[in-house]
N, C-alpha and C positions, 0 to 999 in steps of 0.2 A: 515926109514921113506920115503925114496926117492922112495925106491921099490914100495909102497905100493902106494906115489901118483903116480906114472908111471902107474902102473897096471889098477888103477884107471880111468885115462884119457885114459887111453889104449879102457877098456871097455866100457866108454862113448863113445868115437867115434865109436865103433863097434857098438853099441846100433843103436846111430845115423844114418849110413850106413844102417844097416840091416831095422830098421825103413822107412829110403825114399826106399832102398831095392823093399820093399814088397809093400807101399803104393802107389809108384808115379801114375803106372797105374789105382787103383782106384779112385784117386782126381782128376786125368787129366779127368776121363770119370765122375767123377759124376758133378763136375764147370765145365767142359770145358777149352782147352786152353787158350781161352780170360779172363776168370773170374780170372784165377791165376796169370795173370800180374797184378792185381789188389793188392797193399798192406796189405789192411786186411786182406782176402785171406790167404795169404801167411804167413803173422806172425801170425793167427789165426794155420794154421799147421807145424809153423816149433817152436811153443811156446809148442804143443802138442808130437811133436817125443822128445824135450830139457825134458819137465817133466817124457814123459818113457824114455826115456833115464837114467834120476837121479834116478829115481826110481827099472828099474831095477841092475843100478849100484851100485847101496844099497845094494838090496836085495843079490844079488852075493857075494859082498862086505861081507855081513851081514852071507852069510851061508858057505865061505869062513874062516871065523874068527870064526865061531860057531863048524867045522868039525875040528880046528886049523891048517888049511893048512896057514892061514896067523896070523899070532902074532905080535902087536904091541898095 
């Protein structure tokens, strides 16, 4: 079980990475630097990478355990 949540939080935080990754460049140019010190802002996109994040780490999770590479 230990494995399984390791792997877990493993590929959440990659999710996460790879998500600001790929998007910082485009929120920085469509708010602008100013708009993003702004809280809303902010937790409006980092509430959006936290739900793909879980959602991809399901889905993996999910097709992972489907192929039986993981068993529990």
């Amino acid at each position: 079980m230990n494995k399984i949540l390791i792997l877990g939080i493993a590929l959440f935080l990659i999710f996460i990475f790879l998500f600001w990754l790929l998007t910082r460049g485009y929120v920085k140019k469509k708010y602008g630097t100013k708009m993003l010190n702004h809280w809303p802002t902010r937790l409006a996109y980092w509430q959006g990478a936290i739900l793909y994040s879980v959602g991809l780490t399901f889905v993996i999770m999910y097709v992972l355990r489907w192929t039986n590479v993981l068993t529990f």
